[in-house]
Every structure is written in structure tokens, then in C-alpha cells.
N, CA, C and O atoms as a MOPAC input file, in Angstrom:
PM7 MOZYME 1SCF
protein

 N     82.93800 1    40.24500 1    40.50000 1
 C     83.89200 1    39.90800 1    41.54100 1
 C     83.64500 1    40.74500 1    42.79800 1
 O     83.83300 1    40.04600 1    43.79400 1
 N     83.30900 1    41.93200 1    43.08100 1
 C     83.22700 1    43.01000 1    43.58700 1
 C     81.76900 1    42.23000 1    44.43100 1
 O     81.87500 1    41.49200 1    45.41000 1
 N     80.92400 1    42.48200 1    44.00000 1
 C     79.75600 1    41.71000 1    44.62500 1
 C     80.00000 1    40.53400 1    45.00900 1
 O     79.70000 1    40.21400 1    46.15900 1
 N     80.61900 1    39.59100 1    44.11000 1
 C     81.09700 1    38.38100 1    45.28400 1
 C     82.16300 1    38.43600 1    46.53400 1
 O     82.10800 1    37.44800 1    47.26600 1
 N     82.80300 1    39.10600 1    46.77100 1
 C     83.75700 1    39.65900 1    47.53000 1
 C     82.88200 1    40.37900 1    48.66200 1
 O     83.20800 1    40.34700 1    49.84900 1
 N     81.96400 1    40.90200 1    48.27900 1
 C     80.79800 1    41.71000 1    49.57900 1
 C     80.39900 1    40.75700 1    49.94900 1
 O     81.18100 1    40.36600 1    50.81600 1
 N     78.84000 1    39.41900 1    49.71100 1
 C     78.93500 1    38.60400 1    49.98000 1
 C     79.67600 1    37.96700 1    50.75300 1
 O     79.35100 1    37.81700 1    51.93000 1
 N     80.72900 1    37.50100 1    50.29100 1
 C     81.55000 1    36.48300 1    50.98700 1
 C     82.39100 1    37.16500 1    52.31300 1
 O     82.83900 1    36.51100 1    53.25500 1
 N     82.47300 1    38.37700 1    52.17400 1
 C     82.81300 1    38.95100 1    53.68900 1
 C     81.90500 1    39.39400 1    54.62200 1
 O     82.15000 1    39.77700 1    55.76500 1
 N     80.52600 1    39.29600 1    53.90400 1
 C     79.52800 1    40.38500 1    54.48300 1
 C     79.42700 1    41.33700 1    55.01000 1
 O     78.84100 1    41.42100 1    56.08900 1
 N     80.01900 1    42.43200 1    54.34900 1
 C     80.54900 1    43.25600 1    54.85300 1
 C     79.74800 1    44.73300 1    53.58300 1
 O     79.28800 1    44.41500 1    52.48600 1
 N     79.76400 1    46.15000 1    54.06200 1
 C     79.51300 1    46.82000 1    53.24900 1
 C     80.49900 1    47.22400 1    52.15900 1
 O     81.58700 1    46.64800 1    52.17600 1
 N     80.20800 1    48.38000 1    50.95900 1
 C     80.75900 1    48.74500 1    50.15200 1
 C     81.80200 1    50.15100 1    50.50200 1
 O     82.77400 1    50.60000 1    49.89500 1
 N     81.04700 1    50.62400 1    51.86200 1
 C     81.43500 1    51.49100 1    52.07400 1
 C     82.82100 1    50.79700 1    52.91700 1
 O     83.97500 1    51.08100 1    52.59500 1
 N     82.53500 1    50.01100 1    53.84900 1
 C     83.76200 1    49.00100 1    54.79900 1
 C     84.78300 1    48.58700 1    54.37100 1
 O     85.77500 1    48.39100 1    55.07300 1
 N     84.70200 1    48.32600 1    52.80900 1
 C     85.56500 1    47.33800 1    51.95200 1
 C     86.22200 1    48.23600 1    51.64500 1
 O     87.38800 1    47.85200 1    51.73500 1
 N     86.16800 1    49.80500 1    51.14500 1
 C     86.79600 1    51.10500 1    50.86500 1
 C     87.28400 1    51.58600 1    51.90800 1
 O     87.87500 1    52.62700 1    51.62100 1
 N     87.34400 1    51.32300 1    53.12600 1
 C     88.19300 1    51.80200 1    54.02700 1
 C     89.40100 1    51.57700 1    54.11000 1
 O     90.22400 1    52.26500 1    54.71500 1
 N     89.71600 1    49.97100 1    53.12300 1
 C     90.91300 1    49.45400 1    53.59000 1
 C     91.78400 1    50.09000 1    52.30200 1
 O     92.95600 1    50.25300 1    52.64300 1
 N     91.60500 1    50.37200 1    51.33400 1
 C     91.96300 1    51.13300 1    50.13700 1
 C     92.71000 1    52.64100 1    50.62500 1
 O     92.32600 1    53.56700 1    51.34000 1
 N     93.68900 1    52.43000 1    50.02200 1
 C     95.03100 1    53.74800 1    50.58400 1
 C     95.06100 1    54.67700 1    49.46700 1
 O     96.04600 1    54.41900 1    48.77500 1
 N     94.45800 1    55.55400 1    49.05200 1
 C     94.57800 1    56.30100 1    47.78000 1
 C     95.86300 1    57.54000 1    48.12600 1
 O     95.95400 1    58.21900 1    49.14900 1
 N     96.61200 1    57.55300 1    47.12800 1
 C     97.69800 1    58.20700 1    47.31100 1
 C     97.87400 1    59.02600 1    46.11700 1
 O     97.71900 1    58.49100 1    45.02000 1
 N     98.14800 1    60.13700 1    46.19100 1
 C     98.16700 1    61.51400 1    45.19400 1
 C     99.03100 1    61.16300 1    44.25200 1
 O     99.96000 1    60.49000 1    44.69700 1
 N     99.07200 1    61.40800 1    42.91500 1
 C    100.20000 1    61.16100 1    41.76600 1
 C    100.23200 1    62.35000 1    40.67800 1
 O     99.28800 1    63.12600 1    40.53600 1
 N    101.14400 1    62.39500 1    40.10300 1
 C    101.78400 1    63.24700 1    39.08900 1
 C    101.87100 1    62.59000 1    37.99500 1
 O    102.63200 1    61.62500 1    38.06300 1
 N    101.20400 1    62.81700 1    36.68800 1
 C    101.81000 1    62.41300 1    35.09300 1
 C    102.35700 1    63.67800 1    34.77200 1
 O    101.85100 1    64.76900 1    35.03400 1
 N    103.56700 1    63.43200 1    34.10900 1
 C    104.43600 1    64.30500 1    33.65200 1
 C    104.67800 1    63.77700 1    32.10800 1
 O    104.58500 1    62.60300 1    31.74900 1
 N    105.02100 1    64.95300 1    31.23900 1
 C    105.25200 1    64.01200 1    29.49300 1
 C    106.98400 1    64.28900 1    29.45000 1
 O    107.42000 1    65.31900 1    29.96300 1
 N    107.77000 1    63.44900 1    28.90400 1
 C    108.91900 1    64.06800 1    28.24400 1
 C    108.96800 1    63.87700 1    26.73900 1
 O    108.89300 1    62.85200 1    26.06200 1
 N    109.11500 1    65.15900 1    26.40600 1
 C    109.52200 1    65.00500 1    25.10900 1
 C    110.26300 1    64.92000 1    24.84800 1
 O    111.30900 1    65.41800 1    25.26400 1
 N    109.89700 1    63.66200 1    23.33100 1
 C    111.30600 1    63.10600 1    23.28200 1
 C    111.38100 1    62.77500 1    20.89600 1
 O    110.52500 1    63.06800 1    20.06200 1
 N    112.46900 1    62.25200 1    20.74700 1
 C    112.33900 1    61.97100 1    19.31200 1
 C    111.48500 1    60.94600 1    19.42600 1
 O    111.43800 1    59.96800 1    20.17200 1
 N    110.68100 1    61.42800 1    18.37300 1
 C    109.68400 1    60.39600 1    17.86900 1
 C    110.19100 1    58.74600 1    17.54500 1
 O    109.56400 1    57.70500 1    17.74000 1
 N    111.86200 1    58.99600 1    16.85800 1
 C    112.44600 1    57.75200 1    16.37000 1
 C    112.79800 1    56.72100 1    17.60000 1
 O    112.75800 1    55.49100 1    17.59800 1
 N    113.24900 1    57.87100 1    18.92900 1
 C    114.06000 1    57.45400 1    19.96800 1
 C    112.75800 1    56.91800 1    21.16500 1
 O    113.05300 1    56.23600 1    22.14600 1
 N    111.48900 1    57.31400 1    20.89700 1
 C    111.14900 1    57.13400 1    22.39300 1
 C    110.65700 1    55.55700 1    22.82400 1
 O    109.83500 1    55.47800 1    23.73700 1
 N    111.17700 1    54.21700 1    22.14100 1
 C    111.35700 1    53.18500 1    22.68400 1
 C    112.77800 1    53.23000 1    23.35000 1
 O    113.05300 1    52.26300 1    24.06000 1
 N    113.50300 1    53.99300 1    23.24900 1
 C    114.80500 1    53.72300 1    23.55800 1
 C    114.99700 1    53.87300 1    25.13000 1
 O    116.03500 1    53.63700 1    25.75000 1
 N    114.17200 1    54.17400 1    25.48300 1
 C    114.05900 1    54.50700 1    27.18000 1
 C    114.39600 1    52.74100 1    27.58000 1
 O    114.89800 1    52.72500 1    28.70400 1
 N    114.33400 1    52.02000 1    27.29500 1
 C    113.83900 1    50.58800 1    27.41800 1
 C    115.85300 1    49.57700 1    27.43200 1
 O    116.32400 1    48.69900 1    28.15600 1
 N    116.40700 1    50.36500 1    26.23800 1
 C    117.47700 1    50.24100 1    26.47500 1
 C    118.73200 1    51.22300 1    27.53200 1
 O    119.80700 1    50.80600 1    27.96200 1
 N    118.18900 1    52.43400 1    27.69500 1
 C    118.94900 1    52.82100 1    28.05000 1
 C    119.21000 1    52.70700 1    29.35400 1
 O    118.24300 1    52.56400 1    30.10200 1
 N    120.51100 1    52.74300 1    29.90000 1
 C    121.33600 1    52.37700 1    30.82600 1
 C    121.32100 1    53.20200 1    32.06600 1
 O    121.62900 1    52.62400 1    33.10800 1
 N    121.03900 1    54.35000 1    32.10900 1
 C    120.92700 1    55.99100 1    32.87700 1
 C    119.19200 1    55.83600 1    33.49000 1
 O    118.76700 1    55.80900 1    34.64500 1
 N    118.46500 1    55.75300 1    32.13900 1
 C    117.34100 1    55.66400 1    32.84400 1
 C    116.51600 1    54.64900 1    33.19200 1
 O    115.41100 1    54.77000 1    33.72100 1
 N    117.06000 1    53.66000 1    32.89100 1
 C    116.60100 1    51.73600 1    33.41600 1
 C    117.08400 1    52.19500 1    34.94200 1
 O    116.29100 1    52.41200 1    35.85800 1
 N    118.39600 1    52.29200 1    35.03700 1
 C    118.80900 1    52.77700 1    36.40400 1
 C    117.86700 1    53.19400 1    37.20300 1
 O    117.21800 1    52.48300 1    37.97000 1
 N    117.70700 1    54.98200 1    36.96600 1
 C    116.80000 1    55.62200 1    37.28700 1
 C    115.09400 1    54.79000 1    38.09700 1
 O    114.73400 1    54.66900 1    39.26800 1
 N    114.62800 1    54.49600 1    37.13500 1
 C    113.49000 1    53.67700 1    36.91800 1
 C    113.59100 1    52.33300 1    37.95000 1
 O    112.73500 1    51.86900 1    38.70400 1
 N    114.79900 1    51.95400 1    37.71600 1
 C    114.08200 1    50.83300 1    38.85400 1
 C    114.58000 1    51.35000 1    40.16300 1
 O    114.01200 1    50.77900 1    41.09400 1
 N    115.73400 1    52.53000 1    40.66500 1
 C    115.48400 1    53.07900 1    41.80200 1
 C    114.35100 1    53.86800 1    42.55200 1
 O    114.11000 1    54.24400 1    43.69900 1
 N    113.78600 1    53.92000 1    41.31600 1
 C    112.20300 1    54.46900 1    41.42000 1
 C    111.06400 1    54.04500 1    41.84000 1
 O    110.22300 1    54.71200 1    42.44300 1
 N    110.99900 1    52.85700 1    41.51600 1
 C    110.32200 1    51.83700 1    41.42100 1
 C    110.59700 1    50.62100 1    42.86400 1
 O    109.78700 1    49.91700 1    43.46800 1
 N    111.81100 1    50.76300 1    42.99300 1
 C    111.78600 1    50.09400 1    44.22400 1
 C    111.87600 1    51.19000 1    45.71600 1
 O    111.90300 1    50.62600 1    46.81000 1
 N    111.91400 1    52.60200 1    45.66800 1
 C    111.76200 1    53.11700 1    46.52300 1
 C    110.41600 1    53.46600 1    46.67500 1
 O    110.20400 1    54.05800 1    47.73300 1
 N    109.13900 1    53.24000 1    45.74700 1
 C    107.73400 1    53.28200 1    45.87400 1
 C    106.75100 1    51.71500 1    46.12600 1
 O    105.57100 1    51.51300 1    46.41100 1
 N    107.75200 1    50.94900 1    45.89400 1
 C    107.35700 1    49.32400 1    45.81300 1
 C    106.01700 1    49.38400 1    46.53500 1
 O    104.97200 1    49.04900 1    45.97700 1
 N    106.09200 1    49.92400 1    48.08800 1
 C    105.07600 1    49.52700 1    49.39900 1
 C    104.14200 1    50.49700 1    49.33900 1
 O    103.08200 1    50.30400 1    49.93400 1
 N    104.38800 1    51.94300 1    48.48300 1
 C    103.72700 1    52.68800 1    49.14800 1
 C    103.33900 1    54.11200 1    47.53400 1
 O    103.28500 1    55.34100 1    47.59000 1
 N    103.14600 1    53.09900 1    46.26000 1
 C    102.78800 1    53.58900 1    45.64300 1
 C    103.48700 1    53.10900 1    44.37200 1
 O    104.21600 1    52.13700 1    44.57200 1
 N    103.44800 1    53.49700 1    43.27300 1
 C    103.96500 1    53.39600 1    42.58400 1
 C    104.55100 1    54.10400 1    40.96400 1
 O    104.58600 1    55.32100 1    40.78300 1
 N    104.97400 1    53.09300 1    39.90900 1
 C    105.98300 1    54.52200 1    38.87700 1
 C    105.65900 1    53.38700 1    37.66500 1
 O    106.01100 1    52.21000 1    37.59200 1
 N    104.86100 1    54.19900 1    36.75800 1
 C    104.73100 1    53.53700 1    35.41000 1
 C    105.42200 1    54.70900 1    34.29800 1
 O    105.30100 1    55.93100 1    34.21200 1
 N    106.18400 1    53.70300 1    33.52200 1
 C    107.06100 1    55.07500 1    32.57300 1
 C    106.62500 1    54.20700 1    31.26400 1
 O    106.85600 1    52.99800 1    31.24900 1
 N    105.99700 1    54.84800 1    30.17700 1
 C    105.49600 1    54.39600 1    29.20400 1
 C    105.59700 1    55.21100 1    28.09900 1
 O    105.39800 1    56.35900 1    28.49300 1
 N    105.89500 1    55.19200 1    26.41400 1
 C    105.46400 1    55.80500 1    25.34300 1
 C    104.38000 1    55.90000 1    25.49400 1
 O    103.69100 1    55.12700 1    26.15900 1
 N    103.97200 1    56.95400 1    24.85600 1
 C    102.76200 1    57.53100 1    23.95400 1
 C    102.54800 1    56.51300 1    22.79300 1
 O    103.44600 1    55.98700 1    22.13500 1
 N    101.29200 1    56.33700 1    22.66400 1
 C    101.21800 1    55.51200 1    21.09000 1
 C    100.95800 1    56.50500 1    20.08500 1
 O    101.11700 1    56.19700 1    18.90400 1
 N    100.51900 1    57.83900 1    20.45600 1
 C    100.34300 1    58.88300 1    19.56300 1
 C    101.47200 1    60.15500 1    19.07200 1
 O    101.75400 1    60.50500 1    17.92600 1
 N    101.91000 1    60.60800 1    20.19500 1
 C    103.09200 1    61.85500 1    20.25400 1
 C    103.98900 1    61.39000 1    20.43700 1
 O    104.04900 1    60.33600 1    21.07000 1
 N    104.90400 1    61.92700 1    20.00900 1
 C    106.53700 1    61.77700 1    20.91700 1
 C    106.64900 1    62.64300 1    22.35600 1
 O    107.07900 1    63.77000 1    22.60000 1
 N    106.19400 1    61.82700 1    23.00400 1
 C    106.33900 1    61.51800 1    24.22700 1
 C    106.66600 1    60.63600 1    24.91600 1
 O    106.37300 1    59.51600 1    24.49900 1
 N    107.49200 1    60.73900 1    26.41100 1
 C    107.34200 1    59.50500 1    26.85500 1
 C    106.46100 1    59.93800 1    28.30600 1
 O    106.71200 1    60.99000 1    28.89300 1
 N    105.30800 1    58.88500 1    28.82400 1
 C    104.56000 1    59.42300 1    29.77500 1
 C    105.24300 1    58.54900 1    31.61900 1
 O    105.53400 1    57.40100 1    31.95700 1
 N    105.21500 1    60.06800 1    32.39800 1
 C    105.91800 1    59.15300 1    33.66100 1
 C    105.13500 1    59.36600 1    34.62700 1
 O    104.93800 1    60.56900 1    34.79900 1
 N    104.57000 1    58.65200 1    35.37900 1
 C    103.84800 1    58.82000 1    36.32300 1
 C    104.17500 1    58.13200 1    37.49400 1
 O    104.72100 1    57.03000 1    37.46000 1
 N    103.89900 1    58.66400 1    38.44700 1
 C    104.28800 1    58.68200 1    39.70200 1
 C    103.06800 1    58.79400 1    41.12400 1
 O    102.20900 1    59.67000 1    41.02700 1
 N    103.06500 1    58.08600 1    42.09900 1
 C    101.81400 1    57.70600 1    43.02900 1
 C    103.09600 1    57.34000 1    43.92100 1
 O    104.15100 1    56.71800 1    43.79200 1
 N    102.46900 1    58.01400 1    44.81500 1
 C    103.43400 1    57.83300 1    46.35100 1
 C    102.34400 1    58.71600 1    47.62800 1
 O    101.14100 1    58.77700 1    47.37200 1
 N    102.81800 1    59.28800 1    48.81200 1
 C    102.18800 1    59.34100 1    49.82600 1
 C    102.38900 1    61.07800 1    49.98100 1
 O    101.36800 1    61.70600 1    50.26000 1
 N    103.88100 1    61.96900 1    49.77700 1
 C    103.97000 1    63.02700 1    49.08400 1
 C    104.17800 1    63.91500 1    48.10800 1
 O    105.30500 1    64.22000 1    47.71700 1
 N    103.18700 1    64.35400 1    47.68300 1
 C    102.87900 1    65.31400 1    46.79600 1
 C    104.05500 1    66.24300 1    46.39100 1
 O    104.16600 1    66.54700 1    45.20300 1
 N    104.86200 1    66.67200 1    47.22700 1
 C    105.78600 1    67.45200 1    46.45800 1
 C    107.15500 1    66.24100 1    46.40900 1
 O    108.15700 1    66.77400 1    45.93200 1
 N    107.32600 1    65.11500 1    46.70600 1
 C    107.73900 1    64.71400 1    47.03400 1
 C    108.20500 1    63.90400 1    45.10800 1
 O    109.25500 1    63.83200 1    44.47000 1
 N    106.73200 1    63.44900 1    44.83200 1
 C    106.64600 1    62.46700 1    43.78400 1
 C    106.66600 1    63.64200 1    42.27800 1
 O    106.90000 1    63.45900 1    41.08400 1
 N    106.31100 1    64.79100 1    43.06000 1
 C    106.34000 1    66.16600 1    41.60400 1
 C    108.12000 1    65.87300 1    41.45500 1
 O    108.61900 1    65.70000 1    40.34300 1
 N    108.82800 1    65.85300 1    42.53800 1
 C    110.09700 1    66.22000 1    42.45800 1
 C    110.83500 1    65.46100 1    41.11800 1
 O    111.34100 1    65.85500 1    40.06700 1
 N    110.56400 1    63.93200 1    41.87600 1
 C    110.76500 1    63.03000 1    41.67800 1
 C    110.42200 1    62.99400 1    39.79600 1
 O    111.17800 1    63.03500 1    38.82500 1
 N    109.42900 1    62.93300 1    39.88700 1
 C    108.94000 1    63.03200 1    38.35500 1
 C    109.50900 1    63.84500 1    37.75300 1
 O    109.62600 1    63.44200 1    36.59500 1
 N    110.09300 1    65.11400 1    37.92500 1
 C    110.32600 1    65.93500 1    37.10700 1
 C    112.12900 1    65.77900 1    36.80500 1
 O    112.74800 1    66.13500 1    35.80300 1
 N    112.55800 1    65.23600 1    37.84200 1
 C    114.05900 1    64.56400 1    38.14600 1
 C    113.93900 1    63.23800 1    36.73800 1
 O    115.06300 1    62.87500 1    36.39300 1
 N    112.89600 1    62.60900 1    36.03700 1
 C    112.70200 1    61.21100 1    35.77600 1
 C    112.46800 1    62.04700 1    33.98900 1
 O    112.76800 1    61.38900 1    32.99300 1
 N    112.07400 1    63.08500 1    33.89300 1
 C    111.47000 1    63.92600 1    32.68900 1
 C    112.97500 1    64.49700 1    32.18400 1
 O    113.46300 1    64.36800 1    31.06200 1
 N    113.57200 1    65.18500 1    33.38800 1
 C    114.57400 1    65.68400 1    32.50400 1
 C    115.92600 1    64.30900 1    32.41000 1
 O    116.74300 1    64.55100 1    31.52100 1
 N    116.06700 1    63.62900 1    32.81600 1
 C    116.56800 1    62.47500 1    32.57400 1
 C    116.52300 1    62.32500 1    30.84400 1
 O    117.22300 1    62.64300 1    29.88400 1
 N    114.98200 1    61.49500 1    31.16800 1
 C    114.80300 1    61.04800 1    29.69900 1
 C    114.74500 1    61.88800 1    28.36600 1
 O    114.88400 1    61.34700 1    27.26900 1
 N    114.50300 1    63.42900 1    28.54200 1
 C    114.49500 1    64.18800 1    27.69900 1
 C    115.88200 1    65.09500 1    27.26700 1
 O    115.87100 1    65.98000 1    26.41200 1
 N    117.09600 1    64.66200 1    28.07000 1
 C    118.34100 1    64.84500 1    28.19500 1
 C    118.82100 1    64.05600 1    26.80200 1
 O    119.12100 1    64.52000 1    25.70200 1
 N    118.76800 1    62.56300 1    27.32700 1
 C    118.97400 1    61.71300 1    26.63500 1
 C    118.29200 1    61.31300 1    25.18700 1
 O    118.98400 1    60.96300 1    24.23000 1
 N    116.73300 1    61.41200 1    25.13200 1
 C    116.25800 1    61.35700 1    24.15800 1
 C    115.91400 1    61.97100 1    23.57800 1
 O    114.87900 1    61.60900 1    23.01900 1
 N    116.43800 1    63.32800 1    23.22900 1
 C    115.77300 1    64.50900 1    22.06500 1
 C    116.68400 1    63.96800 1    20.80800 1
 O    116.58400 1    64.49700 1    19.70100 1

């Protein structure tokens, strides 16, 4: 796809990477019960959380909150434009879920 996309713009590899916005991110783990850490999914506090999260990064980065398939963990990551900005943020999203789910 990548090579057809050069081609068809004729354009370089290096040109096509200019338009690409790379933005700094944070994974953070919360630990959580092993029994409980689908429960992020129901809960009410941090669904909240999560999609205020999620829609205040919509344009300009973004927030994937996922189990571990291995640990009890739940993994939150965060991509936005500042760095202390999205640490905050993440770590605001960790003790949330690790409040609730120990």
C-alpha cells in the first residue's frame, strides 16, 4: 500500500512523512485484581473517566485502556501533544482504576 500511495502521488518517502504528527505518550500499568480487571468495562467512574479522555484527545492524539492478557494489570496509555500534560492525565486514569479495582 505504502509503495502504491508513493506512486500514485509521486511524491517521496521522505515528503509523505512530513505530513505525519508524532506526538509523545505515556503507558502506565494499574494494578488491579486479577478476577476484577475486565471490570473496568462496566464500571461507571471509569467509562466516565475514559470517554472524557478520549474525547478531549479525539484531534490531537489519543487513549487506549486495555487488560493485560498476562498480569493483573490494566494497561493505559495516553498520546497527546504535552508530555507532562498526558503523564498527568494517565496517572489521574491509574489511580482511578486501581482505587476501584484492587
Amino acid at each position: 500500500m505504502l509503495i502504491q500511495i508513493l506512486l500514485e502521488k509521486n511524491v517521496s518517502l521522505s515528503k509523505l512523512c512530513d505530513i505525519i504528527q508524532i506526538y509523545p505518550q505515556i503507558l502506565l500499568n494499574a494494578k488491579v485484581n486479577n478476577n476484577k480487571k475486565n471490570d473496568y468495562e462496566t464500571d461507571k467512574n471509569i467509562q466516565e473517566m475514559i470517554k472524557n479522555l478520549q474525547s478531549e484527545f479525539l484531534n490531537e492524539g489519543r487513549v487506549i485502556i486495555r487488560p493485560s492478557g498476562t498480569e493483573p494489570l490494566i494497561r493505559v496509555m495516553i498520546e497527546g501533544k504535552d508530555q507532562k500534560y498526558i503523564n498527568k492525565k494517565a496517572k489521574e486514569m491509574v489511580e482511578l482504576i486501581e482505587l476501584k479495582l484492587k
